[in-house]
N, C-alpha and C positions, 0 to 999 in steps of 0.2 A: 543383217540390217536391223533387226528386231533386240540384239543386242547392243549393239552402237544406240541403237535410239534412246533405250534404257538407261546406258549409262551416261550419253550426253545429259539427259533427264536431270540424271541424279546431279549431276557435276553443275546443274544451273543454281543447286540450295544452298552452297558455301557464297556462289556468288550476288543471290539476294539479301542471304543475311548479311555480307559484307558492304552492299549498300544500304540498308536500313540500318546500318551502324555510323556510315557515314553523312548520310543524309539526319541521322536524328543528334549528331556532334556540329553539323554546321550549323543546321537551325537552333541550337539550341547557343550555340556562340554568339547567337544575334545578340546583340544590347535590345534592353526592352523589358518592362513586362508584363505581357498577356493582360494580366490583372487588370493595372493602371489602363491599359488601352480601351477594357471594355466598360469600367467605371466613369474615365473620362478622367479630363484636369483637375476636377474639383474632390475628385473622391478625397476622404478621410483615410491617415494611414493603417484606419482598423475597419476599415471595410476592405483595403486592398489585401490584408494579412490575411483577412478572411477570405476571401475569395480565392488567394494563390492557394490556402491551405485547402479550399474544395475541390480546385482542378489540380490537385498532387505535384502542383510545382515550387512548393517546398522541399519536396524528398529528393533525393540525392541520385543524379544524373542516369546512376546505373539500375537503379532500382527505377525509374523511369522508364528509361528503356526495356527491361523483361516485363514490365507491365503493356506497353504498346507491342511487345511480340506476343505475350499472351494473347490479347484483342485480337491480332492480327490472325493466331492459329482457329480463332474461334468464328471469322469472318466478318470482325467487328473494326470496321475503320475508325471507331471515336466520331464525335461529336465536336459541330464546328462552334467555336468558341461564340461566332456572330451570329449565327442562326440559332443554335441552341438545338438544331436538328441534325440526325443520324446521317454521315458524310458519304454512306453507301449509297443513300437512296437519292442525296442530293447531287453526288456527282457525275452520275450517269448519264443524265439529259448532255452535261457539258463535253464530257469523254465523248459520247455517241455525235456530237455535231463536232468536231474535233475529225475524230474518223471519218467520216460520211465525207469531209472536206478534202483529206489525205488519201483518200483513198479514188477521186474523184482528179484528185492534183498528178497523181503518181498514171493515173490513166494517161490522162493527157501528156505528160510526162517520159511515161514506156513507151508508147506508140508512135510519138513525135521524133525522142530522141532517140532510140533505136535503130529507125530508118532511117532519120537521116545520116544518120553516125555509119549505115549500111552502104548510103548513095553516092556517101562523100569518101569512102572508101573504095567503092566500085567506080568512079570516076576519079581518081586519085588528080590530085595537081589540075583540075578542071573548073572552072566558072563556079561552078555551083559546091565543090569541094571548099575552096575560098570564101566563099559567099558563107556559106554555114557554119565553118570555124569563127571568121569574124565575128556573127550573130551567138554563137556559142560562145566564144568569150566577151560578147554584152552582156550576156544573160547573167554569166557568173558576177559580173563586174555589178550590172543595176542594183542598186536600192529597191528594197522590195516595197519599201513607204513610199517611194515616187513614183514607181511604176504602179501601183495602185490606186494612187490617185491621180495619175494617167489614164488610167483608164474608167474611173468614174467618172472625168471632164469629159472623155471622148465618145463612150456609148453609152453614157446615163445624162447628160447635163446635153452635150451638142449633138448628140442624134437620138439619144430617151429610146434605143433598145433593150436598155436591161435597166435591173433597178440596181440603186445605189449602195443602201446597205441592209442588213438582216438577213434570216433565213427564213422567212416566208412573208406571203402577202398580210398583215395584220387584219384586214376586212375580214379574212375567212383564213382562220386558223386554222394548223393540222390537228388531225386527234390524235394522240401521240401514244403511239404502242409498243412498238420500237426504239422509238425517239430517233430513229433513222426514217427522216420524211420521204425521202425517195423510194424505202419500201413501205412505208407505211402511206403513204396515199396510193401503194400499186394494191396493198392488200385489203382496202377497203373501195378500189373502183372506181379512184376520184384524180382522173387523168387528167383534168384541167389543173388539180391544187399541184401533180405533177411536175406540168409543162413548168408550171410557175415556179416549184421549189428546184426546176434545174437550171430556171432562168436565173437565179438569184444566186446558185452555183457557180455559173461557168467565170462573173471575173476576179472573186475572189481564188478559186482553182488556178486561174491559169496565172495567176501573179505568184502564188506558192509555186505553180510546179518550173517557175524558169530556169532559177537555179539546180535543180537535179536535172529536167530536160538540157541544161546545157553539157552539166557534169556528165550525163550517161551517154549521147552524142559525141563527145573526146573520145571516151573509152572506149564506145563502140569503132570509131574509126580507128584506134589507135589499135587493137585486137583484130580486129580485121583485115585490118594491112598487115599484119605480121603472119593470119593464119594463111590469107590469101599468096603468103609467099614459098608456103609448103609444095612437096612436094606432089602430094596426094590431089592436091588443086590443080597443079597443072598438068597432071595425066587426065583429071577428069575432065578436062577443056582441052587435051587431046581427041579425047574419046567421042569430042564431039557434042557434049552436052550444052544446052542451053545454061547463057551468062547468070539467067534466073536461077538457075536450080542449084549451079554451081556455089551461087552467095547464099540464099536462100537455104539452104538445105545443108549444103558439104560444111561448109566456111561459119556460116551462124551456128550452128551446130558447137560447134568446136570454139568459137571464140567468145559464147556466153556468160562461161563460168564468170569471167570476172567482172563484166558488167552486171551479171543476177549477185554479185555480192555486193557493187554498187549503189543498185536497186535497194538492196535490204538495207542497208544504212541511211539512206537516203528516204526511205520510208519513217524509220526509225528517229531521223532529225527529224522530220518534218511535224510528225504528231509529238511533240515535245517544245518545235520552236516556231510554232505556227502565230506567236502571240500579236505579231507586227502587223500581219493580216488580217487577222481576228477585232484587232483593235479599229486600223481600215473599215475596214467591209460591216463593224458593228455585230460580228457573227459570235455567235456565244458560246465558243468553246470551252475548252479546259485551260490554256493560256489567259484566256480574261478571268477568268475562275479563281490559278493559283495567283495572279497576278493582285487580284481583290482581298485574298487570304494573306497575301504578303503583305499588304499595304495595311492592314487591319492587327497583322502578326499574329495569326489563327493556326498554331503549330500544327493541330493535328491536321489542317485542308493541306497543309504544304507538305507535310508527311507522308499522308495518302496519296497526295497527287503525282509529288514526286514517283515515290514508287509505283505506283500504277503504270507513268509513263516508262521508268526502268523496265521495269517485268513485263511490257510488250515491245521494248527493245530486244529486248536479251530472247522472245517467243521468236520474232522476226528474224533473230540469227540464227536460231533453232533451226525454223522452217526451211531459210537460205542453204545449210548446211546439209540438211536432210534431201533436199534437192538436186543436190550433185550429182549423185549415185543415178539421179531418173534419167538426165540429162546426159552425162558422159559415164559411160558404163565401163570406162576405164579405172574410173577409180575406186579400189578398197577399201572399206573399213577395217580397220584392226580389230582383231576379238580380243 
């Protein structure tokens, strides 16, 4: 195990530097430049010559590039063209409400579709089997922009239980330690700023998680039904055992694997393409972030950002992978 983890390890460093190759050739294909955008319309063509000659976007593509992987070995993300400030320190508030959001999405998400994908499988061809596919492929099918703003008409505007947009009450800010508010008002005792930063959660969360609660809901039922037709299944429901234990335990058990691979991609989209919701809900992630960088053409914010989101995709499959072995101890790694 300890070897396989190793060497997966190693085998993720061809596949970063292969997208910081490709991510620093598209952005850099964009028409534009840098220069002109942060002078303005009016700059003179010898201030813009100046200025591309400071931020080294004179030199030549490749020499560009081992300069930004230099930075990158030494923990140095560059400097965003708009701010003028260090992009390590500026990104993290955005990154950390980004997660806190996906990870809050994917809850609701695992729990919901899971079980139902369990229920609609244990009553095969039933009322509520029907019911749930249907609902499962709305889910996939919605507009994540309608159904968001569906749900700020219906429990912010006509019944005013939740609030509309942001991530916290502005009367009374969080102190930010973490930049993750949900532990950072548990860590400093302030279970009221809590209540409120979960309330300003749940409808931006539950409009992210419909689409993978539908996706992992199919898969679950569709693995279920196949494992549930073993043969191991129906001796143990010879034996007598409760229909519980038999799904629950025997059957989930064994038809995991491929919905915990579902999981991890679906985790993976979501902190990368949360931007549609973010804009919605006014929540200030890392999608309003690159989105602001792009619009500005701030190469190193989109640089950075991209690969950040890359490199805790590629962590997530890691994790996903390494977790097989816990779950089904049927399978070997090769040495």
């Amino acid at each position: 195990m300890l070897t396989y983890t190793v060497r997966r390890i190693f085998s993720l460093i061809p596949v970063l530097i292969g997208m910081t190759l490709i991510v620093f050739a598209i952005i850099h294909a964009i028409p534009g430049n840098p220069a002109q955008v942060i002078l303005g319309q009016r700059a003179t063509k010898e201030a813009i010559a100046e200025l591309t000659q400071q931020l080294g976007l004179n030199q030549p593509w490749y020499i560009q590039y081992f300069d930004y992987i230099q930075a990158l070995l030494q923990g140095d993300l560059g400097t965003s063209l708009r701010t003028r400030g260090p992009i390590s320190e500026e990104i993290w508030p955005y990154l950390a409400a980004t997660m806190e959001l996906t990870v809050v999405a994917m809850i609701i998400a695992v729990v919901i579709g899971v079980n139902a994908g369990i229920i609609s499988a244990w009553f095969s061809k039933s009322w509520f089997d029907y019911g749930a596919m249907v609902l499962a492929l709305i889910g996939v099918s919605m507009p994540i922009f309608w159904l968001g703003l569906m749900e700020q008409w219906v429990f912010s505007i006509e019944l005013g239980w939740l609030p509309t947009t942001g991530r916290e009450d502005v009367r009374d800010p969080v102190t930010a330690i973490t930049n993750i508010y949900l532990i950072d008002t548990l860590l400093q005792g302030r279970f009221d700023q809590f209540t409120t930063v979960l309330q300003h959660l749940i409808l931006p969360s539950v409009a992210l998680a419909t689409i993978p609660m539908a996706i992992i809901a199919r898969m679950t039922r569709a693995t279920m039904l196949e494992v549930m037709k073993s043969d191991y299944i129906r001796t143990a429901r010879a034996k007598g055992l409760k229909m519980f234990w038999v799904v629950y335990k025997h059957s989930l058990k064994n038809a995991i694997i491929p919905v915990l691979t579902v999981i991890g991609l679906q985790t993976g989209l979501l902190l990368g393409g949360a931007i549609l919701t973010e804009t919605i809900f006014g929540w200030p992630g890392i999608g309003r972030y690159l989105y602001d960088a792009i619009g500005f053409r701030d190469y190193p914010v989109i640089q950075s950002g991209i690969l950040i989101i890359a490199a805790i995709f590629v962590f997530i499959n890691l994790i996903v992978d390494l977790l097989y072995v816990f779950i089904d101890p049927r399978i070997k790694f090769t040495k």
